[in-house]
C-alpha positions in Angstrom: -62.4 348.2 -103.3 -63.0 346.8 -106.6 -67.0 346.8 -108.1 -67.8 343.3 -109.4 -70.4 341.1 -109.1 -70.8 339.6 -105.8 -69.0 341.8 -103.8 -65.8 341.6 -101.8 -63.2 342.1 -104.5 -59.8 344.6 -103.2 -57.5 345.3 -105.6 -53.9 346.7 -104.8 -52.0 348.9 -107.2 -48.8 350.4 -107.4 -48.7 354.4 -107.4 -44.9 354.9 -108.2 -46.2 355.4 -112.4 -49.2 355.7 -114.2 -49.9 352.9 -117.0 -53.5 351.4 -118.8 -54.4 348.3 -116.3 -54.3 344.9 -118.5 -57.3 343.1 -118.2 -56.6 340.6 -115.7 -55.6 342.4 -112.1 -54.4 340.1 -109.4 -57.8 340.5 -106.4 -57.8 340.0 -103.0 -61.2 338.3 -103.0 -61.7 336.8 -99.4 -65.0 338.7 -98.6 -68.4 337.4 -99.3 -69.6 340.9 -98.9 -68.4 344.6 -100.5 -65.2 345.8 -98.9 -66.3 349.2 -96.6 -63.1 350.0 -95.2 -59.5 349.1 -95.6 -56.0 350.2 -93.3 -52.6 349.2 -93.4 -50.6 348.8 -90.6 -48.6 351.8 -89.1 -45.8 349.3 -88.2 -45.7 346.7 -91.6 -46.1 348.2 -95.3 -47.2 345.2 -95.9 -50.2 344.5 -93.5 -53.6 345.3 -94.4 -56.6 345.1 -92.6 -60.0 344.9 -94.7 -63.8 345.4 -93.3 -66.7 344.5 -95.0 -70.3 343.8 -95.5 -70.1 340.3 -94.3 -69.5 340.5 -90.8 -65.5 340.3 -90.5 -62.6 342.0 -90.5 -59.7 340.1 -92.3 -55.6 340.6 -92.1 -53.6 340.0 -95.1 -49.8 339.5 -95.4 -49.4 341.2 -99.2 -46.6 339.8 -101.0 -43.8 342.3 -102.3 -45.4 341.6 -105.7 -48.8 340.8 -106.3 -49.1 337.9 -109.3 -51.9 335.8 -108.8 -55.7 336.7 -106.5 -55.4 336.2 -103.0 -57.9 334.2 -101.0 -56.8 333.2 -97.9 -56.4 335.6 -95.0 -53.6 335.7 -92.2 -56.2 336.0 -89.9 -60.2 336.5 -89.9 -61.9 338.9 -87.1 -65.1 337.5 -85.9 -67.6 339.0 -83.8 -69.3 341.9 -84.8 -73.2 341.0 -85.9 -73.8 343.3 -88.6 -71.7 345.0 -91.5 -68.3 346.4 -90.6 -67.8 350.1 -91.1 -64.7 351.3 -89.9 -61.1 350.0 -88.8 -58.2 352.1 -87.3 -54.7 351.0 -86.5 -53.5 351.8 -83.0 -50.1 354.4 -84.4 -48.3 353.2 -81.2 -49.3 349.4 -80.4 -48.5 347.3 -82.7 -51.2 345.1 -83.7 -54.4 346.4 -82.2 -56.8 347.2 -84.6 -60.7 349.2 -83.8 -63.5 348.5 -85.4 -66.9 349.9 -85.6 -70.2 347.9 -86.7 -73.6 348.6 -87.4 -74.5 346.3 -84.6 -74.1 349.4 -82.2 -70.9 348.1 -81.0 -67.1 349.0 -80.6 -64.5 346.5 -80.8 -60.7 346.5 -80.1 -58.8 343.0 -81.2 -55.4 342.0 -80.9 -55.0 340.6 -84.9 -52.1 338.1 -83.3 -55.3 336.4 -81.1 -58.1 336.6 -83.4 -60.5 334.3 -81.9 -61.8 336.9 -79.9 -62.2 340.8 -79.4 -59.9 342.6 -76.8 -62.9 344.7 -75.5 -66.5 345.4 -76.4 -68.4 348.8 -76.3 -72.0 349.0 -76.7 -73.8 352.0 -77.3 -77.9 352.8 -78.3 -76.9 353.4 -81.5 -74.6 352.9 -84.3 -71.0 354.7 -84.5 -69.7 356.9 -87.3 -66.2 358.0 -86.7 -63.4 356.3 -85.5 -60.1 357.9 -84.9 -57.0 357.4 -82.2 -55.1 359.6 -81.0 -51.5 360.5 -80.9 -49.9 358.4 -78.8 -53.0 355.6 -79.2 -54.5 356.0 -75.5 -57.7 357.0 -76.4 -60.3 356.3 -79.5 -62.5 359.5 -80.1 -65.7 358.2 -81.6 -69.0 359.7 -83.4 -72.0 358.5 -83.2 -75.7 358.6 -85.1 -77.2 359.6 -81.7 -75.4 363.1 -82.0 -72.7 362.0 -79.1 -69.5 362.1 -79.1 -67.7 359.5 -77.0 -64.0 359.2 -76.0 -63.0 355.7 -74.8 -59.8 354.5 -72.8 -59.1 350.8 -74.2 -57.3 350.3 -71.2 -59.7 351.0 -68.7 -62.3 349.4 -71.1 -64.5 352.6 -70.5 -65.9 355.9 -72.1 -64.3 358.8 -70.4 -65.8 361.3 -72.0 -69.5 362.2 -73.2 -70.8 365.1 -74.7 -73.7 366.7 -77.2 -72.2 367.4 -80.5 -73.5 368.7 -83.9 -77.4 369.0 -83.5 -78.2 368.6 -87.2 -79.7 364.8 -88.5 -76.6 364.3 -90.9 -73.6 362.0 -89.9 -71.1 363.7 -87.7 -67.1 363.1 -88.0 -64.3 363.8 -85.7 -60.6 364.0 -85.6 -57.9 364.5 -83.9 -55.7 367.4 -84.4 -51.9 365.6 -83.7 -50.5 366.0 -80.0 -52.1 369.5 -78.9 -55.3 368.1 -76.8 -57.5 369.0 -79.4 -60.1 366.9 -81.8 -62.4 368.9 -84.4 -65.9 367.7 -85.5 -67.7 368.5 -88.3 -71.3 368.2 -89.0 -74.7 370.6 -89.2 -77.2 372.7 -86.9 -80.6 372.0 -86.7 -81.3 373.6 -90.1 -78.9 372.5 -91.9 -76.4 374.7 -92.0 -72.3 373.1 -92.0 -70.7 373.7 -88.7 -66.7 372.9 -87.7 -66.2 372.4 -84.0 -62.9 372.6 -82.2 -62.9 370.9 -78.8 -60.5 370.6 -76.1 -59.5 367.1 -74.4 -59.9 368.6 -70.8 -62.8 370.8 -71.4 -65.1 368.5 -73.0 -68.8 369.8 -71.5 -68.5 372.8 -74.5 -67.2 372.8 -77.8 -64.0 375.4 -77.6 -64.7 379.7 -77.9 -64.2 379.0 -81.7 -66.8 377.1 -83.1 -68.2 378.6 -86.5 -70.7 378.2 -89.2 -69.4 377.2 -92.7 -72.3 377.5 -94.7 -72.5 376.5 -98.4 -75.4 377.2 -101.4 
């Protein structure tokens, strides 16, 4: 994401050399708002997928070469009602893309039928973490209420919900490839960094090793 005036600018380089940038870089500059997050697709090098300030998610068709700033979007996402945090590929469907808003609210979209979300999750608060698993079945997602929440986009439901980090800063979780496993990190109630392994079919406790990491 590119700082100028306004907002909204992307810029794509190449990282196969290192050279000065001349002064005029081809932009993508279809947001009205800063860029927040950014994927390309598992599936096509070519695909990206841009979130931002402004409310949308937009899909853009990069040309081999960039030569001239890029305006116009494959396709634009609408629906969320607040800035848009996070977007994740699905690694196994091809074009389904998650995003998470600060209008409390999950969405998965099919990017070939943009005019409207696949599915909808609400929750009480807003989401910080976004990540799918493996095989793409399930989205493991943080939250600013201290829960962590596991949804099945098929069943359009949360399968899982559990306490996590106690501490007031953001929590963020992963998954750890195809062993059943997702680790969180976060903080106690004083402060202090903590890691926490889980395991998918024992989710009412964080797994026997959960530790402290604490830095001064």
């Amino acid at each position: 994401a590119w700082a100028a005036t306004g907002g909204g600018n992307l810029a794509i380089l190449r990282n196969d050399g290192t050279t000065k940038l001349g002064p005029e870089i081809p932009m993508i500059m279809g947001h009205t708002g800063p860029v927040l997050d950014l994927e390309f697709s598992p599936f096509c090098e070519n695909l990206l997928a841009t979130a931002s300030e402004d409310t949308t998610i937009k899909i853009w068709d990069l040309p081999e070469i960039m030569k001239e700033d890029m305006i116009e979007p494959l396709a634009t996402l609408q629906g969320h009602q607040k800035k848009v945090n996070l977007i994740a590929f699905n690694p196994s469907a091809e074009y389904i893309l998650a995003s998470a808003a600060n209008d409390g609210t999950i969405k998965i979209w099919n990017v070939q039928k943009p005019d409207e979300a696949v599915f909808t999750f609400e929750a009480p608060d807003n989401c910080v973490s976004i990540d799918w698993n493996h095989d793409g079945s399930l989205l493991l997602t943080t939250w600013k209420d201290k829960k962590i929440r596991i949804i099945d986009p098929r069943k359009k439901e949360i399968i899982s919900e559990l306490n996590g980090h106690e501490g007031s800063k953001s929590m963020k979780g992963v998954w750890m490839g195809a062993t059943g496993y997702f680790a969180t990190t976060g903080f106690s109630k004083d402060m202090k960094r903590q890691i926490g392994l889980w395991k998918n079919d024992a989710l009412d406790k964080p797994f026997e090793i959960r530790s402290n990491l604490v830095r001064k």
